[in-house]
C-alpha positions as a Markdown table, in Angstrom:
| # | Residue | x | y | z |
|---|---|---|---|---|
| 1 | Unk | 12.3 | 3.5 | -3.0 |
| 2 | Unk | 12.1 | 6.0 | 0.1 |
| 3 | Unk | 13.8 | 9.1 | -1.0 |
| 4 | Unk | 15.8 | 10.7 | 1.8 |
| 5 | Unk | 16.5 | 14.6 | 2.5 |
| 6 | Unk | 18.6 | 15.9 | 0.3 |
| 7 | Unk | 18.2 | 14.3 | -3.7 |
| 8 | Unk | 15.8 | 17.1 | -4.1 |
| 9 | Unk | 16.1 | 20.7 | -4.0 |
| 10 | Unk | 14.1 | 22.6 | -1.5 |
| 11 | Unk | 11.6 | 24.2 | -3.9 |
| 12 | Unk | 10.6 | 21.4 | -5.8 |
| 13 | Unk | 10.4 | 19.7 | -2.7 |
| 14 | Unk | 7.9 | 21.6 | -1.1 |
| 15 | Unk | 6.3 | 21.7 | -4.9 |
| 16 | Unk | 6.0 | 17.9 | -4.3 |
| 17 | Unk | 4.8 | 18.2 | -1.0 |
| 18 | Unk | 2.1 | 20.6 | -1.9 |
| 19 | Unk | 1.1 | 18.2 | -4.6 |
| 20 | Unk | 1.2 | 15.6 | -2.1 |
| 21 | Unk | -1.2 | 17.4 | 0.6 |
| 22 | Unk | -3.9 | 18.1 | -2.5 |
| 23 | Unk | -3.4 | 14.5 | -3.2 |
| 24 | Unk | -4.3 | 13.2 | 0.4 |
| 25 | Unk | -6.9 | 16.1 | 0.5 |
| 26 | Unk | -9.0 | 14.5 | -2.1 |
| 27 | Unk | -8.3 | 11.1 | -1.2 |
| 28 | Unk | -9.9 | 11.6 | 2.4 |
| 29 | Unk | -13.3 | 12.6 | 0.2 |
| 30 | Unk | -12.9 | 10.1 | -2.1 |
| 31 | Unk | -12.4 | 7.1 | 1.2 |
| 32 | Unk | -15.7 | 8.2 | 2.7 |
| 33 | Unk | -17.3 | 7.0 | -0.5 |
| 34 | Unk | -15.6 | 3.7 | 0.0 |
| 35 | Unk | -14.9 | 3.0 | 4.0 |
| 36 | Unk | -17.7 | 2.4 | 6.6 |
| 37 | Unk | -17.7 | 0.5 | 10.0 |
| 38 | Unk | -17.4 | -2.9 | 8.2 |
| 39 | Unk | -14.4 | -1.6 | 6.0 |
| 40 | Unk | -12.7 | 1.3 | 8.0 |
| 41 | Unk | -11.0 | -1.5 | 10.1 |
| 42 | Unk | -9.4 | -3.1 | 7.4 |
| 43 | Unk | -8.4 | -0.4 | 5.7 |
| 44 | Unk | -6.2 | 0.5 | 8.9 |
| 45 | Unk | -5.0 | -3.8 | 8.2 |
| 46 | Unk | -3.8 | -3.3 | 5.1 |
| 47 | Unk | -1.8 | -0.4 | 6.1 |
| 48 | Unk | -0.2 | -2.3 | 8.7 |
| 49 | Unk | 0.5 | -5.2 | 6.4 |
| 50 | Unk | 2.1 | -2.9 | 4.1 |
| 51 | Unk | 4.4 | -1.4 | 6.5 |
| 52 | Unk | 5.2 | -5.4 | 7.8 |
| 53 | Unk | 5.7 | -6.5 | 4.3 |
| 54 | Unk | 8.1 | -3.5 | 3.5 |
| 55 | Unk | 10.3 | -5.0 | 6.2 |
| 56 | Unk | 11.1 | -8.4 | 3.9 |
| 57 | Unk | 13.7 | -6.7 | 1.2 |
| 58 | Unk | 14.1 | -9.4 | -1.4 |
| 59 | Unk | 17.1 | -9.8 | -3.4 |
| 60 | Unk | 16.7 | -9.3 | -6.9 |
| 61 | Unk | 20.2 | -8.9 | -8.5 |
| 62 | Unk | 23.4 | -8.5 | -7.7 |
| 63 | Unk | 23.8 | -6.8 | -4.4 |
| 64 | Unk | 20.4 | -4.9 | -5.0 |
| 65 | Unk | 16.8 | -5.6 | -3.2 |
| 66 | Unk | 13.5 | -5.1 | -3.3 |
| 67 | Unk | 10.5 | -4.3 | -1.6 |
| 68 | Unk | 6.8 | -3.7 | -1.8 |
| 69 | Unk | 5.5 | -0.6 | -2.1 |
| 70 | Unk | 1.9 | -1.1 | -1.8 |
| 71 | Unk | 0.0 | 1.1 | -3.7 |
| 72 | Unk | -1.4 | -1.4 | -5.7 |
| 73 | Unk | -2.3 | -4.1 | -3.4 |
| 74 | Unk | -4.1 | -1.2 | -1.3 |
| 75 | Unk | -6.1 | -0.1 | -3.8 |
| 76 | Unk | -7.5 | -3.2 | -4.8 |
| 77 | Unk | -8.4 | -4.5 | -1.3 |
| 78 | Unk | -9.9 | -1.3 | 0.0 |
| 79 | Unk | -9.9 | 1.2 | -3.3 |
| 80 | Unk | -7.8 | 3.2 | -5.1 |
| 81 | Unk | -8.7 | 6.9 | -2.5 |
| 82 | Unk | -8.4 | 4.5 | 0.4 |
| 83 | Unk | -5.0 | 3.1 | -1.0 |
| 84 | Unk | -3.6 | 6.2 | -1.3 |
| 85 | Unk | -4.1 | 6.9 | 2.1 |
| 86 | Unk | -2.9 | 3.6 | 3.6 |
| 87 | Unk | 0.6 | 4.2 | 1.8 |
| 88 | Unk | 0.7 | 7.8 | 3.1 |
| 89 | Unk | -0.1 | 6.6 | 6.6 |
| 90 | Unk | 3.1 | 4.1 | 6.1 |
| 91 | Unk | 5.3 | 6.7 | 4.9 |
| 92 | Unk | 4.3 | 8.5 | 7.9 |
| 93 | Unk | 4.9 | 6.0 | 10.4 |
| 94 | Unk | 8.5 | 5.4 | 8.6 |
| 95 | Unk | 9.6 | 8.7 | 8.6 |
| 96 | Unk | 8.5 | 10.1 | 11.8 |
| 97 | Unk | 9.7 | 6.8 | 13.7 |
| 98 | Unk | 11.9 | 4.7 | 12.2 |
| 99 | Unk | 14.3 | 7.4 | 10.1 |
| 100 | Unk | 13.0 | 6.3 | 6.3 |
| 101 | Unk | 12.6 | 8.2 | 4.1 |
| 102 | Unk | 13.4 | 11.8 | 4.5 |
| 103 | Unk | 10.5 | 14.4 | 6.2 |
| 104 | Unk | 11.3 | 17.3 | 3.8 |
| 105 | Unk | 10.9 | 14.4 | 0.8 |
| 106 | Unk | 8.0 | 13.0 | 2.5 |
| 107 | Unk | 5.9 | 14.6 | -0.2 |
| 108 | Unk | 8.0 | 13.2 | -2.4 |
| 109 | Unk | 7.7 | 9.9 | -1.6 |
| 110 | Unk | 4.2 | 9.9 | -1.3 |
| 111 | Unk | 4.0 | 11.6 | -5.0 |
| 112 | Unk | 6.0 | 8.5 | -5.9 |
| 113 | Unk | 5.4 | 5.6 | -3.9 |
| 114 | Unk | 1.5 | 6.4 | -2.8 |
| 115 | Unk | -0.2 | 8.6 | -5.6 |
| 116 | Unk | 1.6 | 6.9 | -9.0 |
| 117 | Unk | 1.3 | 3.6 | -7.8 |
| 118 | Unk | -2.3 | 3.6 | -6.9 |
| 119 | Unk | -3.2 | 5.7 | -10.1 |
| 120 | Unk | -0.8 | 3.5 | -12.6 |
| 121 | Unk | -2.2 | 0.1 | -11.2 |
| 122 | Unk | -5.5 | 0.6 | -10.8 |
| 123 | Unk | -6.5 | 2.0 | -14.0 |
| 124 | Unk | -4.9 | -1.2 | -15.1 |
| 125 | Unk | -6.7 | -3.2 | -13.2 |
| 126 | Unk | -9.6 | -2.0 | -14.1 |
| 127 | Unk | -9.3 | -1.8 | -17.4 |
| 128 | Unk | -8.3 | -5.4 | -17.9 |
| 129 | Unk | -10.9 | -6.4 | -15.8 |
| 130 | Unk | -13.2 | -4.5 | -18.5 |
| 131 | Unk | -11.8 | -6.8 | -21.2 |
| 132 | Unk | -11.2 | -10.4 | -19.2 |
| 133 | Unk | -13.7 | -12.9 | -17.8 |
| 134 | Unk | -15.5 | -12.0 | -14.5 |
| 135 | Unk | -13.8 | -14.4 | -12.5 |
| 136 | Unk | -11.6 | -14.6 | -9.9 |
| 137 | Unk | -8.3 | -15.9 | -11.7 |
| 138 | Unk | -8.9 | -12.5 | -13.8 |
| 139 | Unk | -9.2 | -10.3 | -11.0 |
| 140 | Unk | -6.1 | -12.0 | -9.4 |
| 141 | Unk | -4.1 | -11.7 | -13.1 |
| 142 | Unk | -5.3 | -7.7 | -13.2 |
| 143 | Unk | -4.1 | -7.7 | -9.9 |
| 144 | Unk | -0.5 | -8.9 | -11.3 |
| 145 | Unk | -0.4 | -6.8 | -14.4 |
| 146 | Unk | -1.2 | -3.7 | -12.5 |
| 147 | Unk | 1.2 | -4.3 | -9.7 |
| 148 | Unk | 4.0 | -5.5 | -12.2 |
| 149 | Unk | 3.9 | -1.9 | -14.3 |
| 150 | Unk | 2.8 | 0.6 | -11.2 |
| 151 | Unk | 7.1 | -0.1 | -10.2 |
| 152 | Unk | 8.9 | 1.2 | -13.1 |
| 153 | Unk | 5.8 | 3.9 | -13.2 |
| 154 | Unk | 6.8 | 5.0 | -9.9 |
| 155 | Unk | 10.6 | 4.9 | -11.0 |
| 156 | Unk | 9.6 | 6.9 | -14.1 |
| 157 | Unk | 8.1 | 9.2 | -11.8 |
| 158 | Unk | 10.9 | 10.0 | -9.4 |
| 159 | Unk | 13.2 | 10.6 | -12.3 |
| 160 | Unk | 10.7 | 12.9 | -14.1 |
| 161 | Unk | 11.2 | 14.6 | -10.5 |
| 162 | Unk | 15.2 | 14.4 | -10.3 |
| 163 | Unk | 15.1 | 15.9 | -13.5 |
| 164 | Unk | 13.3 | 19.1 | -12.0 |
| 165 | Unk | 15.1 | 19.7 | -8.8 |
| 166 | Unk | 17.9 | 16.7 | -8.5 |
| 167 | Unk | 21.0 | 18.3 | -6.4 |
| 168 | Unk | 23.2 | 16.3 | -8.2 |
| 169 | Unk | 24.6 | 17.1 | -11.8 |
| 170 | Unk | 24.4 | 13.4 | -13.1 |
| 171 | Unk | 22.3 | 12.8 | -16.5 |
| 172 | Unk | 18.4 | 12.6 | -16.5 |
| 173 | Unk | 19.3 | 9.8 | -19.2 |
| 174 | Unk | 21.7 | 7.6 | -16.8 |
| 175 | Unk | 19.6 | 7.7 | -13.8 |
| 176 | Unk | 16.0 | 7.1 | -16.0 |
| 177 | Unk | 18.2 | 3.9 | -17.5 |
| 178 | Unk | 19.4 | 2.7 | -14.1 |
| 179 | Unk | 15.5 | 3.0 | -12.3 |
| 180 | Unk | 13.5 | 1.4 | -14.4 |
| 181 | Unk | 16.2 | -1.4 | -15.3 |
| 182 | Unk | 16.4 | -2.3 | -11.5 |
| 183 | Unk | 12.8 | -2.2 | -11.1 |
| 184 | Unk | 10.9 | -3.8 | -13.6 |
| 185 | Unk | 13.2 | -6.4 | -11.6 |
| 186 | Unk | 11.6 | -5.5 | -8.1 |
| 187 | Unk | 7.5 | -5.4 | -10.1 |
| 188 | Unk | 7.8 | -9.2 | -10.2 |
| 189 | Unk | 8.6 | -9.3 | -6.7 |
| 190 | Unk | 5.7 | -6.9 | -6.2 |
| 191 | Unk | 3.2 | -8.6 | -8.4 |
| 192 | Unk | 3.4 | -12.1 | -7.3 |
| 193 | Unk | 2.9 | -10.5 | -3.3 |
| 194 | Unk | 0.2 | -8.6 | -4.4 |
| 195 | Unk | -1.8 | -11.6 | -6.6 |
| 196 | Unk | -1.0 | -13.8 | -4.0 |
| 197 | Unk | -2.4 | -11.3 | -1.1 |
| 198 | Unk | -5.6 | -10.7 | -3.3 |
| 199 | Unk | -5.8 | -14.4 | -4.6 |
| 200 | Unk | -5.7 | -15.2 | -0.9 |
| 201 | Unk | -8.5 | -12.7 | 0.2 |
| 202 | Unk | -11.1 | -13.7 | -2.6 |
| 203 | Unk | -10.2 | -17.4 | -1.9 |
| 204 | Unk | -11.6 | -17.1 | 1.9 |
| 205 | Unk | -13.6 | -13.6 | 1.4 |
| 206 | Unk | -14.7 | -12.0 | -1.8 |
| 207 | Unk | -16.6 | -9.3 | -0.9 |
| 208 | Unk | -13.8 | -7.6 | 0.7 |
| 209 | Unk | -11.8 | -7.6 | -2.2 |
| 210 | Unk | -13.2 | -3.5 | -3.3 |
| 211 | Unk | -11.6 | -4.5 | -6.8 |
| 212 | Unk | -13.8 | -7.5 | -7.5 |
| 213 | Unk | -17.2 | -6.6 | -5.7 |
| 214 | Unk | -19.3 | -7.4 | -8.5 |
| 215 | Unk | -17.1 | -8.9 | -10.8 |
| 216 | Unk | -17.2 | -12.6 | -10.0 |
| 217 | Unk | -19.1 | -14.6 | -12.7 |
| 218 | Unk | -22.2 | -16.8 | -11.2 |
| 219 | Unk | -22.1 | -20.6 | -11.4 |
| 220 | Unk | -23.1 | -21.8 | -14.2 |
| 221 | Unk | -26.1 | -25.0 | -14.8 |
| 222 | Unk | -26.9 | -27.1 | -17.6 |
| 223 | Unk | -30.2 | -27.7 | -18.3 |
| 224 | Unk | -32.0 | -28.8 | -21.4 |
| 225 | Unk | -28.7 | -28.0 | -23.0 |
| 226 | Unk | -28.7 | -24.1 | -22.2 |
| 227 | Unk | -26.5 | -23.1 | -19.4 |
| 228 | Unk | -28.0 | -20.9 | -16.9 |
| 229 | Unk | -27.0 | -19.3 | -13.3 |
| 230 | Unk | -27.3 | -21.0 | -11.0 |
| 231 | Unk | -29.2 | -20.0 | -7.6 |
| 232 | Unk | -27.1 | -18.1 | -5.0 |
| 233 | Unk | -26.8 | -20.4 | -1.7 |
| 234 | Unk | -28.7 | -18.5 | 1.1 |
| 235 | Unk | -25.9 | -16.5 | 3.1 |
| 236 | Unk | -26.2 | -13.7 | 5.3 |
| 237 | Unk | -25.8 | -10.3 | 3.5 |
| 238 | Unk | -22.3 | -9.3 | 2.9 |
| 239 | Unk | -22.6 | -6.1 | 5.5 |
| 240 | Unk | -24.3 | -8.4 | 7.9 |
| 241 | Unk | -21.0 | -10.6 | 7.7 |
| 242 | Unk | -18.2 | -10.3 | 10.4 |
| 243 | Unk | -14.8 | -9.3 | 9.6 |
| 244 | Unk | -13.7 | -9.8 | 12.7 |
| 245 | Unk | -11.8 | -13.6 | 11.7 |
| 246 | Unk | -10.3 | -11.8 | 8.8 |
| 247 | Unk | -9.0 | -9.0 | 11.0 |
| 248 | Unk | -7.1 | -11.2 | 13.2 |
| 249 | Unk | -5.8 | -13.3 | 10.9 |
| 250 | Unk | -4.4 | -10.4 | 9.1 |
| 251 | Unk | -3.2 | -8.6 | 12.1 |
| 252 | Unk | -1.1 | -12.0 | 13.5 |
| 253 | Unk | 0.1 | -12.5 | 9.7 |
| 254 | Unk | 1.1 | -8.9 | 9.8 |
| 255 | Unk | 2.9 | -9.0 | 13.4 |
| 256 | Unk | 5.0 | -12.6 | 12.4 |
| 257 | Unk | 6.1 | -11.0 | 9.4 |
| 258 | Unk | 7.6 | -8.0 | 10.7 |
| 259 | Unk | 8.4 | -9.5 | 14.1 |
| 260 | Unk | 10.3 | -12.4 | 13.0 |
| 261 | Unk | 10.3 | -13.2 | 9.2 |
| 262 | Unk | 11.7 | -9.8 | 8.5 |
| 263 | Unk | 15.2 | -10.5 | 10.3 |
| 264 | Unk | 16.2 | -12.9 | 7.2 |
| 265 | Unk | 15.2 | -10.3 | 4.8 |
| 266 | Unk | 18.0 | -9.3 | 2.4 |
| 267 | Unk | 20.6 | -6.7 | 3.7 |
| 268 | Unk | 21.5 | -5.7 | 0.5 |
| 269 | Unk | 20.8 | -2.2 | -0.6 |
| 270 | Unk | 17.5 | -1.4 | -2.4 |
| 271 | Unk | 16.8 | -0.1 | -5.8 |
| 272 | Unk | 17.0 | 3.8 | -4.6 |
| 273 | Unk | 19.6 | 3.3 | -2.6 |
| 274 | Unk | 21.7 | 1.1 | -5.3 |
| 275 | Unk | 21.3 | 3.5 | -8.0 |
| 276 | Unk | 22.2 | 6.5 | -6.0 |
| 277 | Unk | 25.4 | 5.1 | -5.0 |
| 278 | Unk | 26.4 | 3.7 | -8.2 |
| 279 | Unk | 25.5 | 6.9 | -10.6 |
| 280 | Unk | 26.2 | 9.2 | -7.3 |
| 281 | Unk | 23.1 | 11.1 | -6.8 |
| 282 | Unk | 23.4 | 10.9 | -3.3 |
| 283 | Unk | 26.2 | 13.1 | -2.7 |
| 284 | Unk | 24.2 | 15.9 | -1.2 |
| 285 | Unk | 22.4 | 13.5 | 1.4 |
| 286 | Unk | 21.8 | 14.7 | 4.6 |
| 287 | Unk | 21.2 | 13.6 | 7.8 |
| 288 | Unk | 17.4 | 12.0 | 8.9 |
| 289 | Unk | 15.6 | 14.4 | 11.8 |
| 290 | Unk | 14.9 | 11.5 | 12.7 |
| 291 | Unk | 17.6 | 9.7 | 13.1 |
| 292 | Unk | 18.3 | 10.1 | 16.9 |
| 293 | Unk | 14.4 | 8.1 | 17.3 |
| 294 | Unk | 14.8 | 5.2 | 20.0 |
| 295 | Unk | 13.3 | 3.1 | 16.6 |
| 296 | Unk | 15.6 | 4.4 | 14.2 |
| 297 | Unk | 17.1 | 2.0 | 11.0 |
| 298 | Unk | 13.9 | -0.5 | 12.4 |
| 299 | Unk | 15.8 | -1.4 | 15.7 |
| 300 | Unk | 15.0 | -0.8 | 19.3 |
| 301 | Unk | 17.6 | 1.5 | 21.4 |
| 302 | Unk | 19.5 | -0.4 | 24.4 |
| 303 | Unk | 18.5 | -3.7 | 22.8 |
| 304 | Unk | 21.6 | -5.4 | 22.0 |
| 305 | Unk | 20.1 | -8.8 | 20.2 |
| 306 | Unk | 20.0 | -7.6 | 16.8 |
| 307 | Unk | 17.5 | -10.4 | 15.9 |
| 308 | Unk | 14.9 | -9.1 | 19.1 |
| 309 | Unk | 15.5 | -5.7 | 18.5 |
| 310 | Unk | 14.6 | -5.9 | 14.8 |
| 311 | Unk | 11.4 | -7.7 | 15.8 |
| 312 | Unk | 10.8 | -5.5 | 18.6 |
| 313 | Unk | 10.5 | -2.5 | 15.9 |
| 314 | Unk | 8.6 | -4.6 | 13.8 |
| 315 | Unk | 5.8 | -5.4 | 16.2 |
| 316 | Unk | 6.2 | -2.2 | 17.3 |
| 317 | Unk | 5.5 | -0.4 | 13.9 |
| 318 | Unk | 2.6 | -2.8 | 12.8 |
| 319 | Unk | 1.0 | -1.6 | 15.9 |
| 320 | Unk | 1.3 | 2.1 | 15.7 |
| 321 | Unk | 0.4 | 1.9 | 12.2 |
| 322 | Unk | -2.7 | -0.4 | 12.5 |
| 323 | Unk | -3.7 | 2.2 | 15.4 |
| 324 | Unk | -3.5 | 5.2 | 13.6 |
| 325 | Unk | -4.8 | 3.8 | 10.9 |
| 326 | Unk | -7.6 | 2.7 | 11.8 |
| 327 | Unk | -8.0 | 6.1 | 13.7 |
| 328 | Unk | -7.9 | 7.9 | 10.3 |
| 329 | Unk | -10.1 | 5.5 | 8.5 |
| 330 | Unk | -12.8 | 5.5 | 10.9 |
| 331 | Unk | -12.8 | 8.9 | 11.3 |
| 332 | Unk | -13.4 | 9.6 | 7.8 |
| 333 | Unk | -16.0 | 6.9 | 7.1 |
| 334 | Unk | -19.1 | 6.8 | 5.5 |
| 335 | Unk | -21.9 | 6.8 | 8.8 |
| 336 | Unk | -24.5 | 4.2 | 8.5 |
| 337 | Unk | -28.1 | 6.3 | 7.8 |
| 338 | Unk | -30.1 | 5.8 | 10.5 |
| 339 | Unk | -33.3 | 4.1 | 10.2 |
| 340 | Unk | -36.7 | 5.9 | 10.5 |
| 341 | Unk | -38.7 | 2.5 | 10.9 |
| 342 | Unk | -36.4 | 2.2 | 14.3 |
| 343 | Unk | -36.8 | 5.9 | 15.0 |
| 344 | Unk | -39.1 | 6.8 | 18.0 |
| 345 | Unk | -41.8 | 9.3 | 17.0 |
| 346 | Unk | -44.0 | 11.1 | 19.4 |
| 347 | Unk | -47.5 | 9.5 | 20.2 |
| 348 | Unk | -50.1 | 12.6 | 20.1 |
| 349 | Unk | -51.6 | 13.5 | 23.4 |
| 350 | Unk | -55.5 | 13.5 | 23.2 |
């Protein structure tokens, strides 16, 4: 759903943009509430994997595709101020690199893609997981049901903002119609990656999971006929607990997916794209900035295999975006208070 330079009018544009900027402003508070040394790493993962994961368009109708966008699965791994940033970060990285998504609609698409998506699917989340069991198989269902609606949301959203400054003269009604049909189709292809990424994480690693910290019902005993909890197996804290394994896991998982699964990903045009052909709201498109980048359309320039050239981009991309990132994240992390047990203090001189 990247929207290029060009379906928006300048003014509502950098309306958008401002929006945007206040959006990313607040989020960079909000992460230092949930990123320290343990988490800042992964945060800078998941934005990596998000930008891999983008790369595998799946077909979801007739010449149309699909892909993730993100915001939900971030802010359920690493929370919702945290997600909004990871996205952002993405959108970044695509623009300035790899031509998507237009850099005068980059507030734009981080209105639609980062902010709606993260807000839409984790209030969802949240609130089923006030009304469902404490277990896993309820975080991972949230995880669906949130990730399923936060699509269309995000489609409602950029038409709300076509309606406001679209360049075109086609009808509000049309375009609303043709978004959300085309992607309450691409949700399902969103929720089942991002229940199957989370279901994945709290099967190896619960505590990283920022959604379910807490949220995990004890084991249950019986015992004279009343069941009670069970005692926790000793296990060292879950600060004192590496992430390391995790990291690297993700990182390879991240790099094979852009690198080489995303060269059978489907060609066909996304939901954006199909929709703004077919009702014509992309008559007034205009050319990327970027579009002379040696990365440009997520190929290498000079590279003539179209299959090593795609996955050079891809490897190359994970790894920008994991490095800045990370840089970001870190940066803004909460710092561990120091302790005054381990703080020297001065021995009085007689």
């Amino acid at each position: 759903m990247h929207v290029p330079d060009g379906f928006i009018d300048a003014p509502v544009s950098i309306a958008a943009g401002v929006a945007a900027a206040g959006a990313v402003a607040i989020s960079l508070r909000g992460a230092r509430r949930e990123l320290d040394e343990r988490t800042a790493p992964l945060a800078g993962l998941v934005a990596a994997f998000i930008f891999a994961v983008q790369m595998l368009n799946f077909p979801v109708a007739a010449g149309t595709s699909g892909h993730l966008l993100g915001g939900a699965l971030a802010a359920i791994l690493v929370g919702p101020y945290t997600g909004v940033l990871c996205v952002s970060v993405v959108l970044l990285m695509q623009g300035i690199l790899f031509a998507d998504g237009g850099l005068t609609a980059l507030g734009v698409n981080i209105s639609v893609m980062g902010v709606s998506t993260v807000v839409v699917a984790y209030a969802i989340f949240r609130g089923l997981l006030k009304v469902l069991p404490p277990t896993r198989r309820s975080v991972t269902a949230a995880a669906f049901t949130g990730a399923l609606i936060s699509v269309p949301a995000a489609a409602t959203v950029f038409t709300a903002i076509y309606a406001v400054g679209g360049t075109t003269d086609v009808p509000v009604g049309k375009v609303f119609t043709a978004m959300v049909g085309v992607h309450v189709l691409i949700g399902i292809g969103e929720a089942a990656i991002t229940a199957a990424t989370v279901g994945a994480v709290l099967a190896v690693r619960p505590d990283l999971v920022h959604g379910a910290r807490g949220l995990t019902a004890p084991l249950k005993l019986r015992l004279a006929g009343e069941l009670v909890d069970a005692p926790a197996p000793a296990a060292a804290p879950a600060a004192a607990r590496s992430t390391r394994k995790v990291w690297a896991t993700g990182l390879v998982t991240a790099l094979v997916l852009a690198g080489f699964v995303s060269f059978y990903a489907s060609a066909s045009p996304d939901g954006l794209e199909k929709v703004a052909a077919d009702k014509g709201i992309d008559q007034k498109v205009e050319e990327h900035a970027a579009a002379g980048s040696p990365l440009a359309d997520y190929s290498v320039k000079d590279v003539s295999d179209a299959r090593l050239s795609g996955g050079l981009a891809g490897v190359i991309g994970v790894g920008v975006t994991v490095v800045v990132g990370t840089g970001i994240f870190w940066t803004v992390r909460r710092r561990r208070a120091q302790d005054p047990a381990a703080t020297p203090t001065a021995t009085p001189v007689a």
